[in-house]
N, C-alpha and C positions, 0 to 999 in steps of 0.2 A: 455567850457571844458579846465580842464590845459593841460599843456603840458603833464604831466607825465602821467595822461589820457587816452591818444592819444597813448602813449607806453604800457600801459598797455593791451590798445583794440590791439593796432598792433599784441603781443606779444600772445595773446588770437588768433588773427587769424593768426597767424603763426603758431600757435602749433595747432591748426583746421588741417592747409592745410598739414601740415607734416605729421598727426595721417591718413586723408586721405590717402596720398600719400603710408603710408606703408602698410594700407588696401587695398588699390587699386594693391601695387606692388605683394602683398601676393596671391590676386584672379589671377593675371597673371598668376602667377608664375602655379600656380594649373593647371590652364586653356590651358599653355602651355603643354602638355605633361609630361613624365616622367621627372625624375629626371636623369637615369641612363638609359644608351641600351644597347643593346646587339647583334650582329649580324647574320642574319638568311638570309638562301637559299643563300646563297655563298658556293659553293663545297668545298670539303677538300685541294683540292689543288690550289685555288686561295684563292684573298684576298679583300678585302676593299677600295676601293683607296679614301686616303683623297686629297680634292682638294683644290685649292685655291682661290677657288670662286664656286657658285654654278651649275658648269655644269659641264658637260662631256668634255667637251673641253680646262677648266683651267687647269693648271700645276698641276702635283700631289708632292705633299710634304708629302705624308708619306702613310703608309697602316696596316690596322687593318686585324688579320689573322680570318679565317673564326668561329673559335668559341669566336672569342673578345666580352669582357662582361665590365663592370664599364669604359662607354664613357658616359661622362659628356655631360648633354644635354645644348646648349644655344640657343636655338628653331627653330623653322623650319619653313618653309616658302612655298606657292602654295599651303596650305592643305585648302582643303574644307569646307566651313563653314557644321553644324551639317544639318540644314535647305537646302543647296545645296546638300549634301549629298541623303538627306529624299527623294529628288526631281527626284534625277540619275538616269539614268539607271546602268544595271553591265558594262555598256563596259562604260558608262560616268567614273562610279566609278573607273575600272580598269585605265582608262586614265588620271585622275587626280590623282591619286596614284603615277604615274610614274615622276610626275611634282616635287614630293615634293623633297626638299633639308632641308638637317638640319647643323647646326653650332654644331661642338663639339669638346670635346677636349679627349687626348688619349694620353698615356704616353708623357706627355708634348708637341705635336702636338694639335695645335690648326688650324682646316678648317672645310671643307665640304665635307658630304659625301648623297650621293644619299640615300633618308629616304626610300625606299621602301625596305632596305633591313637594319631595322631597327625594333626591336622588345621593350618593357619595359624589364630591366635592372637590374643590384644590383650592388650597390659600392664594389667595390674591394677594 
């Protein structure tokens, strides 16, 4: 085989592994969650607190007021697979609930905020 051959296959399996890679990033993306949230069962007079890492115990860097809508989702983390879920009990389920954190972002604040108090969303 020539040389130019060899590039030609290279470039064939490059462009393979690329057309994967943005199929594969696409079903993530689905598969992660919404796009947008919005936040629910926060009284009227508190708020959100975004943190900077995912616990209750990070530093808060900023907070979302109880009817915040278009928080940009960049996914979340301790959620349940669909199959552990099927398996739970409700108190299993309520207790892994409580686990979830998500990444997102909110009038230019990018952190964490506790996902249990996380609904789907609409861009603002």
């Amino acid at each position: 085989m020539t040389w130019s051959g060899n590039l030609r296959d290279i470039s064939a399996i490059t462009a393979l592994i690329l057309a994967g890679s943005v199929w594969a990033g696409a079903v993530l993306a689905e598969a992660d969650g919404p796009d947008y949230f919005r936040v629910v069962d926060v009284v009227s007079n508190d708020v959100l607190n975004i943190r900077a890492a995912p616990t209750a115990r990070a530093a808060k860097i900023g907070a979302i007021p109880p009817d915040g809508d278009g928080i940009l989702n960049h996914g979340c983390i301790n959620q349940m697979s669909y199959a552990q879920w099927q398996a739970a009990s409700p108190a299993e389920r309520e207790k892994a609930r409580k686990r979830v954190w998500c990444e997102i972002s909110y009038r230019g604040i990018r952190g964490w905020v506790a996902g249990w108090f996380l609904a789907e969303g609409s861009a603002q």
